[in-house]
C-alpha positions as MATLAB code, in Angstrom:
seq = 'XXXXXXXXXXXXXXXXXXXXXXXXXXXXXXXXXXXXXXXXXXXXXXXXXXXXXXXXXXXXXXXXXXXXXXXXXXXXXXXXXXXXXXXXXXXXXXXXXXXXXXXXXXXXXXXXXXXXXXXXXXXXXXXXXXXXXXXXXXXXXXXXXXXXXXXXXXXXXXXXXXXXXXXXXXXXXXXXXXXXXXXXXXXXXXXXXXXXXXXXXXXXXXXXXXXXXXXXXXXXXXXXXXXXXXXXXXXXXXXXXXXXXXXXXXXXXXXXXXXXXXXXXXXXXXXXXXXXXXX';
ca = [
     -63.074  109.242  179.462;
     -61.261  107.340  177.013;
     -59.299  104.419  178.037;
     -56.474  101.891  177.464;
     -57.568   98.540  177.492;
     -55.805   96.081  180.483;
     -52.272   95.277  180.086;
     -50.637   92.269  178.140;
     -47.297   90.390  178.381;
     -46.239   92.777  175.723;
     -47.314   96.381  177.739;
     -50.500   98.231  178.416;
     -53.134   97.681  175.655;
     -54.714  100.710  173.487;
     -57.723  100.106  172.021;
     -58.924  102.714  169.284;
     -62.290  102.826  168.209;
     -62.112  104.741  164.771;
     -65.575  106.320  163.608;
     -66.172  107.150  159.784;
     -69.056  107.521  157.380;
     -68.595  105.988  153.880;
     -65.908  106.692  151.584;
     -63.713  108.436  153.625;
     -60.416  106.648  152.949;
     -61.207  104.682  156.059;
     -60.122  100.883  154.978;
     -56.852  102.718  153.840;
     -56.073  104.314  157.391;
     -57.167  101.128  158.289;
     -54.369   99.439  156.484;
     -51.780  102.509  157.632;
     -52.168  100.869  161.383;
     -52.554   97.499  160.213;
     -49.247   97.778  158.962;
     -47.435   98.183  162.418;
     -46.199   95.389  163.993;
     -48.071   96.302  167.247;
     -51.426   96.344  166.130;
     -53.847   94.117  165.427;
     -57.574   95.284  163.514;
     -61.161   94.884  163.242;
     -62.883   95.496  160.220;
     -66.178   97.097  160.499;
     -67.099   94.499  163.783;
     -70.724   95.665  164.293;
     -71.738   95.433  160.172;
     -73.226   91.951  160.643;
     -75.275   93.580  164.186;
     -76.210   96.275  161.819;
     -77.675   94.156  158.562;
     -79.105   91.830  160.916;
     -81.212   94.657  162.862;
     -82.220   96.764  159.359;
     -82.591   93.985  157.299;
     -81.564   95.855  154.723;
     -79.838   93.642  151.802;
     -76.059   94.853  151.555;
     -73.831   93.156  148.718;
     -73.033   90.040  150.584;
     -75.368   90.357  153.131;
     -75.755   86.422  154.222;
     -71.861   86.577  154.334;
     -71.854   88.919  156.250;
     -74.276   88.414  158.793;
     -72.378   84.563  158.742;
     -69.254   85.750  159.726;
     -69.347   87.998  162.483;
     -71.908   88.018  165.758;
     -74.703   90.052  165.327;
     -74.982   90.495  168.926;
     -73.180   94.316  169.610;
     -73.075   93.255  173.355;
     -70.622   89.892  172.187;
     -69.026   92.318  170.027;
     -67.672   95.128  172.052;
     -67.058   92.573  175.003;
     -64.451   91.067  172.425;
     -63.111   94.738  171.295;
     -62.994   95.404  175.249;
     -61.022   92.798  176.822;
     -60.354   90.282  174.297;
     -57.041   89.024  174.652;
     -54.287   90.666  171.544;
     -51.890   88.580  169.630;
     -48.480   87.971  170.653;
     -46.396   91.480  170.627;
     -49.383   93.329  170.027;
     -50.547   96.310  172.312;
     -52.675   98.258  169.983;
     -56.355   97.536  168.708;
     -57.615   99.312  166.432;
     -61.468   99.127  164.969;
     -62.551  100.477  162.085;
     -66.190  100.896  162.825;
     -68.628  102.572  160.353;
     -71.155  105.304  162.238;
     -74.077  104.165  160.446;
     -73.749  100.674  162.392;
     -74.188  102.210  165.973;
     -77.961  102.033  165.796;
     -80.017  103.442  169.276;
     -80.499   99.940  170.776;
     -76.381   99.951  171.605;
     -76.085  101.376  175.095;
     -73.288  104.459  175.014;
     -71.879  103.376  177.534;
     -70.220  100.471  176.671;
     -68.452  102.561  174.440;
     -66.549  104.249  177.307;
     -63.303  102.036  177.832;
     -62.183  102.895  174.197;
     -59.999  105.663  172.838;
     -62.532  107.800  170.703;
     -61.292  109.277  167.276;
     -62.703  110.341  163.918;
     -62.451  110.321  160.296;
     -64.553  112.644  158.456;
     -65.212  114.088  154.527;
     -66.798  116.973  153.701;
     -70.143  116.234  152.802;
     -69.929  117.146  149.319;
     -67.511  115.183  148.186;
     -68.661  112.293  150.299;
     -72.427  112.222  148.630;
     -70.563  113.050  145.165;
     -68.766  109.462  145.544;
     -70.959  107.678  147.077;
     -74.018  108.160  144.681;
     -71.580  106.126  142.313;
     -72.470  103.557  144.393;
     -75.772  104.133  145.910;
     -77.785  106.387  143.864;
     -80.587  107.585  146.933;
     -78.457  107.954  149.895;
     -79.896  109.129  153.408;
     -78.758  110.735  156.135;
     -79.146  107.484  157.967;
     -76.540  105.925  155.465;
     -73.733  108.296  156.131;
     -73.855  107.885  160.530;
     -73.111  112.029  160.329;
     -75.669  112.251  163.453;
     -74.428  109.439  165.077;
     -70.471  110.412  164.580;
     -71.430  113.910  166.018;
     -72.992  111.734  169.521;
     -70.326  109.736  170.163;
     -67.780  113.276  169.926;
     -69.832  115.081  172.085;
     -70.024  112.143  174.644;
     -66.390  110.925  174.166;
     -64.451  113.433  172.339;
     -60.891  112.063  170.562;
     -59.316  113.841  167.859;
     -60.445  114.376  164.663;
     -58.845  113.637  161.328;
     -60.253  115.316  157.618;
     -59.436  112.590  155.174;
     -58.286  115.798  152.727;
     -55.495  116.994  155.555;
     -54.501  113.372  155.660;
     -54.582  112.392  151.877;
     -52.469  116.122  151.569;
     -49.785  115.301  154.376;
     -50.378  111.333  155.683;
     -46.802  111.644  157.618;
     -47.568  114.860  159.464;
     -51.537  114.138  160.007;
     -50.316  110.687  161.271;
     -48.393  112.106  163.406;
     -50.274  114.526  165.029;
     -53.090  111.623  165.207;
     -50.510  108.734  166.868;
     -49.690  112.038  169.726;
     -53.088  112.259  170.377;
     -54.471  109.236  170.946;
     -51.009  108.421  173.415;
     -48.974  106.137  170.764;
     -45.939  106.533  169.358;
     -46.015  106.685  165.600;
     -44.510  103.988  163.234;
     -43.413  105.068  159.616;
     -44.318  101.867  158.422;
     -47.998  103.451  158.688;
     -46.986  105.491  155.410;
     -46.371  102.533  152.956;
     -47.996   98.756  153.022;
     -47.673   95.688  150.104;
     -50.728   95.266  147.730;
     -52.977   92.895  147.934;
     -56.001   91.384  150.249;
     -55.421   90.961  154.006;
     -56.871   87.961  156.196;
     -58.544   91.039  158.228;
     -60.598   92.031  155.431;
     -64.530   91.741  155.744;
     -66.044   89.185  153.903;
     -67.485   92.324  151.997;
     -64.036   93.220  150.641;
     -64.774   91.773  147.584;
     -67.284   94.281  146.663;
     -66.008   97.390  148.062;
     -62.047   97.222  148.236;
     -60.646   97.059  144.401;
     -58.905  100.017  144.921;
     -57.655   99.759  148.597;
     -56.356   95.977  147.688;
     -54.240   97.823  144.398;
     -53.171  100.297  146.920;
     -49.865  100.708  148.498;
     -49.936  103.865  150.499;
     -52.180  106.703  150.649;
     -53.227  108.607  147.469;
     -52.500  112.424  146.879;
     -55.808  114.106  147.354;
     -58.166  114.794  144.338;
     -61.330  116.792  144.112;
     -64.567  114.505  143.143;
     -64.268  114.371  138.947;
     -68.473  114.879  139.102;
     -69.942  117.585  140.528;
     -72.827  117.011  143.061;
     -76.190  115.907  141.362;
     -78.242  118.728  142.165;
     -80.873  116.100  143.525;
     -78.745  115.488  146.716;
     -77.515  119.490  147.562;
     -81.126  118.927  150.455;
     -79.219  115.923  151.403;
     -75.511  117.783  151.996;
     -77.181  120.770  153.416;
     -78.328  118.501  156.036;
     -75.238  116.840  156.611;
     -73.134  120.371  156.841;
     -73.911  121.237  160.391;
     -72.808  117.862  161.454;
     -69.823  118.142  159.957;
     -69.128  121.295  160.570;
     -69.463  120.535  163.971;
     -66.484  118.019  164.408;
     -64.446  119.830  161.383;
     -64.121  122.842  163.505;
     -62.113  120.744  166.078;
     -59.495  118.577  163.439;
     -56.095  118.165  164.499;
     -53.614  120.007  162.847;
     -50.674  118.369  160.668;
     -48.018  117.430  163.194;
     -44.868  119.729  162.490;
     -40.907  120.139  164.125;
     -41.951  123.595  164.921;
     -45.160  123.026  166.498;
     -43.272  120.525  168.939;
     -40.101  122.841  169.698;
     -40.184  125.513  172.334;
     -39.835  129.316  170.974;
     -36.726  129.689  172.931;
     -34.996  126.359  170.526;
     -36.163  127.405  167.101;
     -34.342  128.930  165.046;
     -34.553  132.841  164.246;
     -36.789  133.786  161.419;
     -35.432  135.218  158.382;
     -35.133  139.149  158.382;
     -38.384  140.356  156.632;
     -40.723  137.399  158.218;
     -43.213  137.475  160.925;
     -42.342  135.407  164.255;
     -44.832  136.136  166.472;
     -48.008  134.339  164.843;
     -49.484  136.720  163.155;
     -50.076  134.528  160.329;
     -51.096  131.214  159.866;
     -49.697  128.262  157.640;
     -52.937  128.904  155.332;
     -52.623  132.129  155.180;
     -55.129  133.652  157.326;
     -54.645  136.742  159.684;
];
């Protein structure tokens, strides 16, 4: 069951735990609720846990590994009843899937409030072989991401539905997880943020140039043919969780039948058709 954290001077605590594969606009929805004055963030906590253990070599590895514990016990203790900043009753951590490797025990994971960020597969290998020419399935945490829903559940966000409507997806995210929403989540100032991982300066040009969330654009490359084995393995994962996203929040979808108002002669009110279309 997912959880809010004990309560503060300020009011009960919330503590999100955000899961996302790679390039999946995550550091900027990271920014969105970093941008509220009642939360506080972690960047990627359990990278340094995760280098450490794989010993693979990460731009800024020793950095990395330097600046955070790479013990996940230490590390979700903090997340878990670490005291928040003055006025803040929200945590929120970005965490990356491909960190939660089998030696973290599940259940420590259970006083958090679950959600997900996820890409469609395509698009996600088409960006990130700019940047990694031989991903794995191992790289992208799509296994992993479909564990923790299964176990935990929490709603799940399609960066395309939020890069199309960030106010309405927002929304509908902030109602599910038992917040109110801010609209300062739709706009933030440029620039680097003490928050940042060490890594930032490898990976975050384009979040640090960013002020708000970018319209959505298809991948300008196709897929390289060599990873369509790799996507076709990641579809079922994702298909899994996509089939349960949360809906753009709208006015109507919040009013009762009896308050809204009639709809125009000609026009079907009894949902028989969808926003998209579909019958």
């Amino acid at each position: 069951m997912n959880q809010a954290g004990p309560e503060t001077a300020a009011g009960p605590v919330t503590r999100i735990a955000m899961w996302s594969g790679p390039r999946t606009v995550s550091t900027a929805l990271m920014r969105a609720w970093e941008n509220r004055p009642d939360t506080v963030v972690a960047d990627e906590p359990l990278y340094a846990f995760y280098l450490d253990r794989t010993g693979l070599d990460h731009p800024g590895r020793n950095e990395v590994i330097a600046s955070q514990s790479a013990d996940w016990r230490v590390v979700l203790a903090r997340l878990t009843s670490a005291p928040l900043p003055g006025g803040a009753v929200i945590s929120y951590a970005k965490h990356m899937t491909h960190h939660l490797l089998p030696e973290v025990d599940r259940a420590a994971l259970a006083p958090f409030r679950h959600a997900h960020l996820i890409r469609d597969p395509r698009e996600l290998l088409a960006s990130y072989a700019r940047v990694r020419a031989e991903p794995t399935l191992a790289d992208l945490g799509l296994a992993q991401q479909a564990e923790i829903y299964k176990r935990f559940g929490g709603p799940v966000v399609d960066s395309r539905d939020l890069l199309a409507d960030p106010e309405g997806v927002l929304r509908a995210l902030c109602q599910a997880l038992g917040v109110p929403f801010d609209g300062r989540m739709l706009a933030w100032p440029p620039g680097p943020r003490d928050s940042d991982g060490v890594w930032a300066p490898y990976w975050y040009d384009s979040v640090r140039s960013s002020t708000g969330f970018a319209p959505y654009r298809p991948p300008a490359a196709p897929l390289p043919a060599r990873l369509e084995p790799l996507a076709d393995q990641c579809l079922p994962y994702f298909d899994r969780l996509h089939k349960y996203r949360i809906a753009a929040w709208t006015e109507e979808a919040t009013t009762p039948a009896s308050q809204r108002a009639p709809a125009p002669t000609g026009l079907r009110s009894d949902g028989g058709a969808t926003r998209e279309g579909g019958a």
